[in-house]
N, CA, C and O of each residue as an XYZ file, in Angstrom:
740
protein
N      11.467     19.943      3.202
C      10.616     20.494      2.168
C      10.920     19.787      0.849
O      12.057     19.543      0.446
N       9.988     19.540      0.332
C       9.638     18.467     -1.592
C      10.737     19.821     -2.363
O      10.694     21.042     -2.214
N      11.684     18.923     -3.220
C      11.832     19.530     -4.419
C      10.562     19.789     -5.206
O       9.515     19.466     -4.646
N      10.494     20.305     -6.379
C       9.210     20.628     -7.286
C      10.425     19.846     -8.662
O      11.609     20.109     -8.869
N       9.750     19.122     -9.178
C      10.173     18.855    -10.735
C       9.709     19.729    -11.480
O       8.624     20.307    -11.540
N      10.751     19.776    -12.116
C      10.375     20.673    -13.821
C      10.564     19.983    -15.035
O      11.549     19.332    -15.386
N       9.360     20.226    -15.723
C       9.359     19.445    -17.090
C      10.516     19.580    -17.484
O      11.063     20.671    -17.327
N      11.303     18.346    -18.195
C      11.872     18.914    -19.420
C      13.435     18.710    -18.266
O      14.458     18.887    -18.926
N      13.665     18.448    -17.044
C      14.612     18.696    -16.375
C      14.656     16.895    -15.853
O      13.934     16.607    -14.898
N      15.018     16.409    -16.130
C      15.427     15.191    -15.506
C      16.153     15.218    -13.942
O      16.742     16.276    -13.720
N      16.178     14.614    -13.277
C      16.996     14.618    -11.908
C      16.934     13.349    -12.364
O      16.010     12.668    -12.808
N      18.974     13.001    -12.030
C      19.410     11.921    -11.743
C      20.368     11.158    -10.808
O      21.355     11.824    -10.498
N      20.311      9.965    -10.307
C      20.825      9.404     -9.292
C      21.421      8.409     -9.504
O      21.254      7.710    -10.504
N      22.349      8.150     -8.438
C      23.636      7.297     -8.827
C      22.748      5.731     -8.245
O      21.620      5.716     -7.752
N      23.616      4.564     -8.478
C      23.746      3.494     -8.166
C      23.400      3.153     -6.847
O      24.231      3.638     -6.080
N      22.392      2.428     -6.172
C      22.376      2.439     -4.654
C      22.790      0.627     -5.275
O      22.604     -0.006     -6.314
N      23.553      0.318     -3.661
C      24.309     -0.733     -3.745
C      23.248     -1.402     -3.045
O      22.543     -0.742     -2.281
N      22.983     -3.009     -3.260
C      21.896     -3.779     -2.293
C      22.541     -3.715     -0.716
O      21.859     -3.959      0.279
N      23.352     -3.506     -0.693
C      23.509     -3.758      0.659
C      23.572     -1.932      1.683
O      24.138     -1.704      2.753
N      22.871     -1.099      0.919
C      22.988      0.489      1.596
C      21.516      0.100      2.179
O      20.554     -0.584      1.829
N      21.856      0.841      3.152
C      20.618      0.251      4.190
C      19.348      1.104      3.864
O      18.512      1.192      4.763
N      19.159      1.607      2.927
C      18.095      1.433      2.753
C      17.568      1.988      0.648
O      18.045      3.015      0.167
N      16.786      1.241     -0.026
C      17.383      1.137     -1.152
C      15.743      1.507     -2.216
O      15.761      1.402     -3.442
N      14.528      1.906     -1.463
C      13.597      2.077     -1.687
C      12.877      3.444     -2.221
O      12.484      4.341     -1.475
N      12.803      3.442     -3.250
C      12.150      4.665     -3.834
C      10.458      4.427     -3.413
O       9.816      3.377     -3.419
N       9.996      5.902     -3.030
C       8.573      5.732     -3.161
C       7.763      6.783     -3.642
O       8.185      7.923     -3.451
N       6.646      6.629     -4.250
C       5.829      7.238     -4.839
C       4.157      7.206     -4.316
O       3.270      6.371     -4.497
N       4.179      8.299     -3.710
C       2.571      8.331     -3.225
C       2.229      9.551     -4.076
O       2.780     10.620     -4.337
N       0.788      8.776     -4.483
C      -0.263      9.532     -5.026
C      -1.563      9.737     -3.855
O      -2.223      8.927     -3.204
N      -1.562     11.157     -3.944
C      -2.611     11.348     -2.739
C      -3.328     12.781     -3.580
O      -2.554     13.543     -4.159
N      -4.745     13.047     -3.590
C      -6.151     13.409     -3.950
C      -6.870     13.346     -2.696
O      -6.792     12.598     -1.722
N      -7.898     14.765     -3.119
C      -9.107     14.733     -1.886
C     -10.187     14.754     -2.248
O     -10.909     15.529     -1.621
N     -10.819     13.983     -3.353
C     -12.050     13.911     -3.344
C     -12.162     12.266     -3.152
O     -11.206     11.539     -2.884
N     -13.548     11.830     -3.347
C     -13.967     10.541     -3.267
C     -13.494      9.716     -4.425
O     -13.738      8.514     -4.322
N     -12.974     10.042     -5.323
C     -12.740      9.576     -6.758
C     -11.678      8.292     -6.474
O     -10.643      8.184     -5.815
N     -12.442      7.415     -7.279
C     -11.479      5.930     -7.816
C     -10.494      6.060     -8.243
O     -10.422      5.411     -9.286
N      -9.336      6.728     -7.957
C      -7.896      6.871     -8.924
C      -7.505      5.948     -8.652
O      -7.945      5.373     -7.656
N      -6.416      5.354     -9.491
C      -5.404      4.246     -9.727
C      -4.441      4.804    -10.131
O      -4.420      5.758    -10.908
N      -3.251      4.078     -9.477
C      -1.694      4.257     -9.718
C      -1.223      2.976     -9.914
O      -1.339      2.085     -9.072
N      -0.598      2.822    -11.192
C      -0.036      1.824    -11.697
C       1.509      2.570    -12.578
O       1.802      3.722    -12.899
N       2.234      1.177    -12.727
C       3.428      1.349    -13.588
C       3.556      0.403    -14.560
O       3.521     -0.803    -14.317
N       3.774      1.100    -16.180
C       3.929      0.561    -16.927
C       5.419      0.154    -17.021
O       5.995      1.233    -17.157
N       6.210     -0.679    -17.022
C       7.619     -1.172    -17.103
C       8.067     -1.825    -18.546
O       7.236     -2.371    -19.272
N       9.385     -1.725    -18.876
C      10.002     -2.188    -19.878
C      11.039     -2.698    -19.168
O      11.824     -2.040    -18.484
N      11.042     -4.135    -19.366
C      13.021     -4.655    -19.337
C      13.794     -4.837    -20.556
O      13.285     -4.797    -21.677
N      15.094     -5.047    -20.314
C      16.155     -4.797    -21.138
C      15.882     -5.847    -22.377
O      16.237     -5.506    -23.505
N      15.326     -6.973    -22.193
C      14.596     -7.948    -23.206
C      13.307     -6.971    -24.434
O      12.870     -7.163    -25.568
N      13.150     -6.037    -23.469
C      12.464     -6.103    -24.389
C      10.572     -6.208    -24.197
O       9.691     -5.472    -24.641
N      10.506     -7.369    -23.404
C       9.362     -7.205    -22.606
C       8.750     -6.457    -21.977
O       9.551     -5.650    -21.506
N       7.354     -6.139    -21.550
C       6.973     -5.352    -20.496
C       5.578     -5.817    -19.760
O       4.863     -6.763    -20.092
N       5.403     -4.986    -18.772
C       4.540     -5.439    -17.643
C       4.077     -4.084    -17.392
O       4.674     -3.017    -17.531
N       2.382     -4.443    -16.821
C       2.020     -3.253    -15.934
C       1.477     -3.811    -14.789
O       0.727     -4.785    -14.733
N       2.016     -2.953    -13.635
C       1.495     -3.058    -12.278
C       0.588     -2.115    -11.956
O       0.565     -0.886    -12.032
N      -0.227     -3.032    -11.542
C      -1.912     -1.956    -11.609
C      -2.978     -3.265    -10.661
O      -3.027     -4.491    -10.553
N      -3.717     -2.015    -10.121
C      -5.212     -3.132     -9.435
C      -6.087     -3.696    -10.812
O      -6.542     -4.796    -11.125
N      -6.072     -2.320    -11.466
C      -7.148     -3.591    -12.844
C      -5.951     -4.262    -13.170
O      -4.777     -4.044    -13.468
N      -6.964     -5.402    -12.938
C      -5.966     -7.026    -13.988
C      -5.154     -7.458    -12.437
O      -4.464     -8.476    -12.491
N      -5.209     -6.847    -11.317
C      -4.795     -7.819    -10.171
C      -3.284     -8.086     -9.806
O      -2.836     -8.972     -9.078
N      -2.538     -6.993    -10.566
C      -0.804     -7.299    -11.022
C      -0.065     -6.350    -10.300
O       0.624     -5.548    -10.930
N      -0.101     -6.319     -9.106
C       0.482     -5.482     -7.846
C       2.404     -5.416     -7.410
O       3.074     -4.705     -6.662
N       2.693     -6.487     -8.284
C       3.887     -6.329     -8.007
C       4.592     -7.034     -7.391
O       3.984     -8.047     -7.046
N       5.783     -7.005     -7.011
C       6.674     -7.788     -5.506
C       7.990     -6.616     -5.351
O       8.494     -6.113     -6.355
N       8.381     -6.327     -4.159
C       9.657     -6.193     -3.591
C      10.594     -7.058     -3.605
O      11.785     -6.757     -3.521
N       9.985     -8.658     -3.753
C      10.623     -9.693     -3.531
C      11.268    -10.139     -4.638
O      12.433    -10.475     -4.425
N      10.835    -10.261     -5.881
C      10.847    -10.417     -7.151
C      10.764     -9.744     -8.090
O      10.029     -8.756     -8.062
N      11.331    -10.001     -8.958
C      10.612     -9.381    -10.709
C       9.196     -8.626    -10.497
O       8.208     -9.358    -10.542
N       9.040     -7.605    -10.330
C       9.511     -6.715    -10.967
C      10.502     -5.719    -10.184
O      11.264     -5.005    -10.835
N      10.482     -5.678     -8.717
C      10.975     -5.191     -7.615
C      10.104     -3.734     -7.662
O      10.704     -2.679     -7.460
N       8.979     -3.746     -7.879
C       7.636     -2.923     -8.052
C       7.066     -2.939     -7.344
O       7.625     -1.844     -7.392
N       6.227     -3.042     -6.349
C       4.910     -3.107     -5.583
C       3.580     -1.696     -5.898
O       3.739     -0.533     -6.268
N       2.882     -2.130     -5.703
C       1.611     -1.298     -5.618
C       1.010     -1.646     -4.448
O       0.761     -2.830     -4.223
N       0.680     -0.598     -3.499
C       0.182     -1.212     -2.127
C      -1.150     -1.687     -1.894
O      -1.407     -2.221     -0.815
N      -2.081     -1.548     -2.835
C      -3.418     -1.891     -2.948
C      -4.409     -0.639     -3.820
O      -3.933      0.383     -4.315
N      -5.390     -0.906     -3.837
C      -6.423     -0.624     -4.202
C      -7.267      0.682     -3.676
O      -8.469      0.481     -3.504
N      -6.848      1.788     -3.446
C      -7.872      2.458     -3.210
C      -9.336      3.370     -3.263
O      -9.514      4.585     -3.345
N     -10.369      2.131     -3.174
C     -11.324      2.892     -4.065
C     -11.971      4.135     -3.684
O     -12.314      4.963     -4.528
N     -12.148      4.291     -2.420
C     -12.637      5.449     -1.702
C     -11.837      6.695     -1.960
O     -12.504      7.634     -1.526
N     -11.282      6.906     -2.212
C     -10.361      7.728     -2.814
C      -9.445      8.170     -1.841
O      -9.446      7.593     -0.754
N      -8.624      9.143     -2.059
C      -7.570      9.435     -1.124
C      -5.368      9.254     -1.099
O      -4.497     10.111     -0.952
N      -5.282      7.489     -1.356
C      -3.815      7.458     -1.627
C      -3.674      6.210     -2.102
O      -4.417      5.229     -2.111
N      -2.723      6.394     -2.446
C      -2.272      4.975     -3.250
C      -0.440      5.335     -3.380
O       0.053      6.460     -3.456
N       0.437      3.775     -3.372
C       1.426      4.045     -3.038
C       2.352      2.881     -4.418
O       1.997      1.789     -4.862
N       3.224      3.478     -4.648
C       4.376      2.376     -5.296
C       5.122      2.269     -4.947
O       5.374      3.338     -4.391
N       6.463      1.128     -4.694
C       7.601      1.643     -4.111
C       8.604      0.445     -4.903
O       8.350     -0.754     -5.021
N       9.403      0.936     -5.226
C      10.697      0.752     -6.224
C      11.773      0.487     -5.736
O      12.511      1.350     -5.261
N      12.237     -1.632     -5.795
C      13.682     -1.496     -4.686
C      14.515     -0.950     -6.035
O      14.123     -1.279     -7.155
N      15.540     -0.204     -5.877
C      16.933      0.727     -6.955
C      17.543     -0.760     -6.983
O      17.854     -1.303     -8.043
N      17.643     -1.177     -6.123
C      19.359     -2.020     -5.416
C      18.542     -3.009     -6.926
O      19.201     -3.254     -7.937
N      17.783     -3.232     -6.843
C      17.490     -4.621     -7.557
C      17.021     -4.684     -8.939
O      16.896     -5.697     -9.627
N      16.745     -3.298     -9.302
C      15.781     -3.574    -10.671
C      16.387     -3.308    -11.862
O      15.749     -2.607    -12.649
N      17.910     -3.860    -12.318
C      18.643     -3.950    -12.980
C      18.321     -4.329    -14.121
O      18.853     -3.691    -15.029
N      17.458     -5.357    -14.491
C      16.774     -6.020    -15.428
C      15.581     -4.571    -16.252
O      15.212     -4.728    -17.416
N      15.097     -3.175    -15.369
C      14.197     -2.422    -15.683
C      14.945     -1.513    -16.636
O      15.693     -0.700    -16.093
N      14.871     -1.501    -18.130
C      15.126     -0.555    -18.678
C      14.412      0.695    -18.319
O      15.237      1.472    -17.838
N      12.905      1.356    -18.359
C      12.439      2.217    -18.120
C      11.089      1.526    -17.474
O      10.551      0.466    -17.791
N      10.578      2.857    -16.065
C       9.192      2.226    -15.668
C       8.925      3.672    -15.539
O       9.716      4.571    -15.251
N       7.423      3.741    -15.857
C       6.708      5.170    -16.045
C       5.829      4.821    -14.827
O       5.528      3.662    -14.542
N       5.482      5.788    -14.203
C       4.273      6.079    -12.899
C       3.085      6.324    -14.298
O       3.279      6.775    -15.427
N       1.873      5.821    -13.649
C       0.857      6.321    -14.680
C      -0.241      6.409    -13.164
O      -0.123      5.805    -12.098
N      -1.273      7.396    -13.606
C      -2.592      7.181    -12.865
C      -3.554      7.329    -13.775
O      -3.235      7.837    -14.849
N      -4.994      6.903    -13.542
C      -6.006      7.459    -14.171
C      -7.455      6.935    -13.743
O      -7.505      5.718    -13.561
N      -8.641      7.645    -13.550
C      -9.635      7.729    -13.049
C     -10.441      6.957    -13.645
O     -10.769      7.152    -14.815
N     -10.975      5.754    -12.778
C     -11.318      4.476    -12.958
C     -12.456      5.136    -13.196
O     -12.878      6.075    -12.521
N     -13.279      4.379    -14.727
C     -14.786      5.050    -15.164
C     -14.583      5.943    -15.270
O     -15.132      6.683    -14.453
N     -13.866      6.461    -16.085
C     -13.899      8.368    -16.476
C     -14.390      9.169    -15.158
O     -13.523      9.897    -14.674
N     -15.305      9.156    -14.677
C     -15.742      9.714    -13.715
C     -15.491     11.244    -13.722
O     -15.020     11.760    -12.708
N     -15.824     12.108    -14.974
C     -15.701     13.195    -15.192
C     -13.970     13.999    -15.200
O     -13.909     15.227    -15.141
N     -12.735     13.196    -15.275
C     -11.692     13.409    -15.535
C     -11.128     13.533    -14.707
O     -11.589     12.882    -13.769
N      -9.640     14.463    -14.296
C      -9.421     15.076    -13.218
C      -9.355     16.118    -12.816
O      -8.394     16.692    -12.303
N     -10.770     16.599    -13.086
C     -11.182     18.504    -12.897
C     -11.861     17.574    -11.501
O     -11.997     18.326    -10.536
N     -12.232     16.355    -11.255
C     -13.347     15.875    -10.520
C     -12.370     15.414     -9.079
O     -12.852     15.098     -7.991
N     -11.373     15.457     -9.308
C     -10.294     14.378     -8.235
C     -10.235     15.764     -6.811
O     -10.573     15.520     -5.653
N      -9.823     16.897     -7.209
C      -9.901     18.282     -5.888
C      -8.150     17.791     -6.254
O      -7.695     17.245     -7.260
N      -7.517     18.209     -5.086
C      -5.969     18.554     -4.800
C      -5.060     17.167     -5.517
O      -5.285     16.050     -5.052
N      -4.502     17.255     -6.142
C      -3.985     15.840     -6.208
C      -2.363     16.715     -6.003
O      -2.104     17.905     -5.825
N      -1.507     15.502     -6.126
C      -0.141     15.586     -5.879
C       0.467     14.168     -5.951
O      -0.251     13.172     -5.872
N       1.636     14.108     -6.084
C       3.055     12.991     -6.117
C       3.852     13.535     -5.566
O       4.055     14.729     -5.787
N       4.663     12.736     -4.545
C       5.721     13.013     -3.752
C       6.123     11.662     -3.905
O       5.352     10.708     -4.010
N       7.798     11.604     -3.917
C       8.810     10.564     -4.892
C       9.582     10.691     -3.322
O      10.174     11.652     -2.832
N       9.373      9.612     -2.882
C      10.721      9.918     -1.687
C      11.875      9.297     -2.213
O      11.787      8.089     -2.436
N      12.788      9.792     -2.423
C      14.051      8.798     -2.968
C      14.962      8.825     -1.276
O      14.962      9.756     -0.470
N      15.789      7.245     -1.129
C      16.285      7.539      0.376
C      17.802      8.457      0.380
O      18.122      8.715      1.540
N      18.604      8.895     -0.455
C      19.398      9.445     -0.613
C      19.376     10.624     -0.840
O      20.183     11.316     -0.219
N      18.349     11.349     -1.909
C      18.318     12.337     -2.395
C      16.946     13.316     -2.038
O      16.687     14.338     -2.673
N      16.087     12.776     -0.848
C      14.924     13.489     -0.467
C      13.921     13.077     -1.274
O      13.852     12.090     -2.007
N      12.720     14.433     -0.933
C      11.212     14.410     -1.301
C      11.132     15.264     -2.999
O      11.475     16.428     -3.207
N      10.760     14.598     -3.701
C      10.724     15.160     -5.104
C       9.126     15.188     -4.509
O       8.792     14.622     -3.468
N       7.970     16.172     -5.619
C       6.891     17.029     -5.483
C       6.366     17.219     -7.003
O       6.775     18.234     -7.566
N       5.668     16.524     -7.596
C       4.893     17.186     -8.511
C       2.845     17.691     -8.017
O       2.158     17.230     -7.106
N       2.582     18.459     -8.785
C       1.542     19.235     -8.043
C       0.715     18.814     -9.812
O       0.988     19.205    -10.947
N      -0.197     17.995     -9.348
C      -1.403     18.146    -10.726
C      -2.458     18.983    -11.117
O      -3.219     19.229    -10.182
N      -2.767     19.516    -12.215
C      -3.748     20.659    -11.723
C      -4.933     19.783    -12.090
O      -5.068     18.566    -11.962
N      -5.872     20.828    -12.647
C      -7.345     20.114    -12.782
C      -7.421     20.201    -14.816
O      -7.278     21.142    -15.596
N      -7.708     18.745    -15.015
C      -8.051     18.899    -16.545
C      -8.856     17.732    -16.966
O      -8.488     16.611    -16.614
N      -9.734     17.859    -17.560
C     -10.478     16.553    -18.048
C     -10.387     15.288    -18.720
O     -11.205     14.376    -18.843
N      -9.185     15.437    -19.137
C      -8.380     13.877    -19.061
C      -8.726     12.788    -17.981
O      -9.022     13.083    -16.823
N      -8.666     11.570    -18.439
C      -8.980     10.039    -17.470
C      -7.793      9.898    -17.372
O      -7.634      8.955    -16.597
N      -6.724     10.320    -17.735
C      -5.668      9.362    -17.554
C      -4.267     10.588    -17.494
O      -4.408     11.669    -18.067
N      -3.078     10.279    -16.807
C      -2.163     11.142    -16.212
C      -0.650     10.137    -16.598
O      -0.679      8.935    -16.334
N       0.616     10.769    -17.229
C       1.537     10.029    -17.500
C       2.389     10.910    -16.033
O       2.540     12.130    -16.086
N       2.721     10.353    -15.195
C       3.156     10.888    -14.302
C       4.894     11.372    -14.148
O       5.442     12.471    -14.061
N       5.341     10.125    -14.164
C       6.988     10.390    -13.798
C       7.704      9.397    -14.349
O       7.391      8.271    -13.963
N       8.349      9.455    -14.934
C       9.574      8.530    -15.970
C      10.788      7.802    -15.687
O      11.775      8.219    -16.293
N      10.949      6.892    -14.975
C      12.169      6.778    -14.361
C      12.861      5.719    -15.640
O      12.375      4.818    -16.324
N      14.303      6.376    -15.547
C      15.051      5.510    -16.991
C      16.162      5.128    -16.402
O      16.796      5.916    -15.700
N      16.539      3.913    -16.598
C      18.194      3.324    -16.310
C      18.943      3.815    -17.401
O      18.648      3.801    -18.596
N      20.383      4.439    -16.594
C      21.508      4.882    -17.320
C      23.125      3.889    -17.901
O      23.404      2.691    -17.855
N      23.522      4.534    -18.170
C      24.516      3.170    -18.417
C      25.461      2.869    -17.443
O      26.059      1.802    -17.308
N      25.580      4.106    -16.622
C      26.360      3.627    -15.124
C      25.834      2.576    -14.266
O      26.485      1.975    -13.412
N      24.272      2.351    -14.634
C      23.781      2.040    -13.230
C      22.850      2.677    -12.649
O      22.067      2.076    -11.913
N      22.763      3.866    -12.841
C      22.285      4.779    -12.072
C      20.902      4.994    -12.866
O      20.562      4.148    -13.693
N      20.078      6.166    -12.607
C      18.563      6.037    -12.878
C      17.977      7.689    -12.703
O      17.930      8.396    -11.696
N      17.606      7.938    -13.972
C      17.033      9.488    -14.031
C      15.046      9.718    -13.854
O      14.140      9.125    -14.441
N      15.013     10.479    -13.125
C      13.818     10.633    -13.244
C      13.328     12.039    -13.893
O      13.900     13.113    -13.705
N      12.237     11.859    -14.644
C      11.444     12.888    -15.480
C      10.040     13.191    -14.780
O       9.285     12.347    -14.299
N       9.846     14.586    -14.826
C       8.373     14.772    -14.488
C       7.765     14.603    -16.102
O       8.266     14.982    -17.161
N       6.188     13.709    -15.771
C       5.689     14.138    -17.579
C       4.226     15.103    -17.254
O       3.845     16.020    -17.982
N       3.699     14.752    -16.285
C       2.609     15.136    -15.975
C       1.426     15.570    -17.310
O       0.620     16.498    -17.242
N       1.566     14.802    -18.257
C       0.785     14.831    -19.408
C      -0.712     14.560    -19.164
O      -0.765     13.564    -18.442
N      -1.692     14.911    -19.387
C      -2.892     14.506    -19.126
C      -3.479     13.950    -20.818
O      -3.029     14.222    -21.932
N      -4.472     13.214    -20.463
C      -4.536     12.114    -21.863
C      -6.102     12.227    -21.861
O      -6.515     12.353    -20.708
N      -7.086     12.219    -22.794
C      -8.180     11.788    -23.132
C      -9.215     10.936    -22.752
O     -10.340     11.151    -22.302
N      -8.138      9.170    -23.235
C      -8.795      7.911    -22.824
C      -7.897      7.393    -21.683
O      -7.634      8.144    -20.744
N      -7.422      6.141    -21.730
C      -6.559      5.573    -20.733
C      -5.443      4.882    -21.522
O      -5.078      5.349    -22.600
N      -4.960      3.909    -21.065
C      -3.493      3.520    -20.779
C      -2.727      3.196    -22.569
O      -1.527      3.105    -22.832
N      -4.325      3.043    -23.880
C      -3.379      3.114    -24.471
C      -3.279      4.462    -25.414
O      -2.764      4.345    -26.526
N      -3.791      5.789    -24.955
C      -3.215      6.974    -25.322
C      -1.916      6.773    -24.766
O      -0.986      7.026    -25.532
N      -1.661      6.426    -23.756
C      -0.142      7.133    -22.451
C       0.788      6.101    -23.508
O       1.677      6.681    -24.132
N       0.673      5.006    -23.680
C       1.217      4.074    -24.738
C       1.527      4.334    -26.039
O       2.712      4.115    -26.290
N       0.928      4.692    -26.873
C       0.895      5.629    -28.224
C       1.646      6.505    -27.983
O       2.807      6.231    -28.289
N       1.434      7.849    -27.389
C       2.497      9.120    -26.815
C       3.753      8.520    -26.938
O       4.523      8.991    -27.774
N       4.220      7.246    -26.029
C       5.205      7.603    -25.560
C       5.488      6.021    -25.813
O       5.986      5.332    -24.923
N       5.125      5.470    -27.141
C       6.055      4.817    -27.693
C       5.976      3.301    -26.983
O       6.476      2.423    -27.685
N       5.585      2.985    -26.072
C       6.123      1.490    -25.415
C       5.836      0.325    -26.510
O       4.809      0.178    -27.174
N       6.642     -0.214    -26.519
C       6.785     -1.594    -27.302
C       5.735     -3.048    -26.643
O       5.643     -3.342    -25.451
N       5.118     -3.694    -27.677
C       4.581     -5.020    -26.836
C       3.655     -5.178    -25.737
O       3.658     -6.165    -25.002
N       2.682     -3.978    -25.603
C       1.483     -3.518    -24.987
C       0.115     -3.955    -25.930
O      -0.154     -3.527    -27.052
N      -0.639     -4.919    -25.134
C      -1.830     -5.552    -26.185
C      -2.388     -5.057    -24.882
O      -1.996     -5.352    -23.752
N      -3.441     -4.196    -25.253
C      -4.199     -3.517    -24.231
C      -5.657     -4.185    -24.444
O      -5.963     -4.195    -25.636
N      -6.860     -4.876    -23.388
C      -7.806     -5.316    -23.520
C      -8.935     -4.129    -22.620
O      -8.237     -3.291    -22.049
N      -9.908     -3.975    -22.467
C     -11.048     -3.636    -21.513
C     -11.046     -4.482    -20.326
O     -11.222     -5.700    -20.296
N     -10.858     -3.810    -19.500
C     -10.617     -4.502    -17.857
C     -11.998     -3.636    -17.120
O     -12.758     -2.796    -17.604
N     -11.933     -4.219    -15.829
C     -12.871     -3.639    -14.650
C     -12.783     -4.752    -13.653
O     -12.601     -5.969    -13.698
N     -12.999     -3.780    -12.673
C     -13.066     -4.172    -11.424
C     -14.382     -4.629    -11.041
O     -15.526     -4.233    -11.268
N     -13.623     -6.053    -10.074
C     -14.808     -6.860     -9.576
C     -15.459     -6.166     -8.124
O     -16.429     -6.686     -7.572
């Protein structure tokens, strides 16, 4: 059975070593209506820099590489969409936020039916946030921050936003975000 996050309550986790057999955080976003949602992550590294992994703009990620992010694709029909986070490797990630938000407004997410996030972490189980319905396009989801051990806290934000990615940006501060008008081909 999913833990439930609580605002305002961080859960945090120790150091997974690259070589613990298995070192993969994951994050599925799953909804039951037909609706275009997107799950992307906005990231900061310790430079200073940042990146978002997202289908608009085509920037999905690697397990293999920088960012040690993936996004599993595109789902337009609606239904799931997945991220998954190697721990062992993303040393370089000061903070990466889960974001979603409903491609074309498409009447907010009063329009999406059931949504939910489930965080599988491989050590520590099924984390559970439950979204309700609000007319916001855009959703700041879950906060994950590197600590100074090593280790890595996660936050529920479940904020719902207005416009898109650069309300969630403004809120919450990210540095070095030049946000343009995107769409899908």
């Amino acid at each position: 059975m999913a833990q439930l996050i609580t605002k305002g309550r961080p859960v945090s986790f120790p150091r997974l070593d690259k070589d613990a057999p298995d070192t993969i955080v994951t994050i599925d976003l799953t909804w039951t209506s037909r609706t275009d949602v997107d799950l992307g992550m906005m990231i900061e590294f310790n430079d200073g820099t940042t990146r978002v992994v997202q289908a608009l703009g085509k920037d999905f990620g690697s397990l293999d590489s920088e960012p040690y992010i993936w996004l599993s694709g595109d789902d337009r029909r609606g239904g799931h969409e997945q991220l998954k986070l190697d721990l062992a490797r993303m040393g370089n990630v000061r903070r990466a936020m889960a974001i979603a938000f409903i491609y074309r407004g498409f009447g907010g997410w009063k329009r999406v039916g059931e949504a939910k996030v489930t965080i599988h972490h491989p050590t520590q189980g099924d984390f559970e946030i439950v979204l309700g319905k609000n007319g916001g396009k855009s959703c700041a989801l879950v906060d994950f921050r590197s600590d100074d051990a090593g280790g890595l806290s996660m936050e529920r934000l479940g904020e719902f936003f207005p416009g898109y990615h650069q309300d969630i940006d403004q809120f919450y501060k990210w540095p070095n975000i030049n946000w343009v008008a995107g769409r899908k081909d």
